[in-house]
C-alpha positions, 0 to 999 in steps of 0.5 A: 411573259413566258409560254402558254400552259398545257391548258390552251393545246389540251384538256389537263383535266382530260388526261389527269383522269388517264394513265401516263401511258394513255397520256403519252399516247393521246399527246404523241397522236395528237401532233403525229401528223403536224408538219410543223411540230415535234412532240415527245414525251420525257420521264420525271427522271429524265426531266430532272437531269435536263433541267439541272443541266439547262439551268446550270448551261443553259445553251449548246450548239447542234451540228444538223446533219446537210449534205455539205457539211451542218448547219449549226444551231444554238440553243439557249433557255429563255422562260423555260423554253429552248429556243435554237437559232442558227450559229450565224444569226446567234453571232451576230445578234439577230436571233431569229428562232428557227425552233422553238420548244416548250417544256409542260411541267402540270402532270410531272406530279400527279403522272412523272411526266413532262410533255414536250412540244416543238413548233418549227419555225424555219422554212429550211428545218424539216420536221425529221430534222427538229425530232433530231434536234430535239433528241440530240438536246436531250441526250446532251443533258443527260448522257454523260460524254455529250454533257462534258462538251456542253459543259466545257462550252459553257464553262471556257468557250474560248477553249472550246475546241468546235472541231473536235465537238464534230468529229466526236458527234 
């Protein structure tokens, strides 16, 4: 149950002994090159708002940008984990996960960081475009125009107004 700890992707005990700066740089180096991962690095600060948001709305949508219109996913927290599925398979109960990421919490207090792993799923996502789903998650917990959508969606999703969502994003 749940996801694996920071332990089995690197040596907590390496960075523990190196400064959040040198953490951001070793975790950001260590996934630059996978196709199939998003890493990022969030500050105390940032995690905290996040994580008051996540567990109040846990889920959201994100219109991806493709050259006919979005492909709209939703995310919904599940184990301390986002995991985003398409609009479609989400209405019908199918679920696959097209994104999954995880939050690593093990050097929040000795560093003020939380580090963030992304592994994409979908053959159809590009890494580029998980970088942007994963940035636009985090700028919808803590920016204040972009957390009233996600709270209006959790809170009356049947007043939730999708048009105006994308016209505004």
């Amino acid at each position: 149950a749940g996801q694996p700890g920071l332990d089995a992707i690197v040596k907590v005990s390496m960075l523990a002994s190196v400064t959040p700066a040198q953490v951001h740089e070793i975790w950001l180096q260590r996934f630059e090159r996978s196709e199939r991962t998003v890493a990022a690095v969030l500050s105390k600060e940032e995690y905290i708002a996040m994580q008051a948001g996540m567990s109040r709305y846990p889920m959201f949508l994100v219109p991806v940008p493709r050259k006919a219109g979005f492909w709209n996913l939703v995310w919904q927290i599940q184990e301390g984990r986002l995991l985003y599925t398409t609009l479609e398979s989400f209405q019908h109960g199918s679920g696959a996960v097209e994104l999954a990421v995880a939050l690593f919490t093990e050097l929040l207090d000795s560093h003020s960081l939380v580090l963030l792993l992304g592994e994409v799923r979908s053959p159809t996502l590009t890494r580029q475009e998980a970088e942007g789903v994963v940035r636009y998650t985090r700028e919808s917990y803590t920016e204040p125009a972009q957390f009233a959508w996600v709270k209006r969606f959790n809170d009356a999703p049947a007043r939730f107004d999708f048009d105006a969502f994308v016209a505004d994003s």
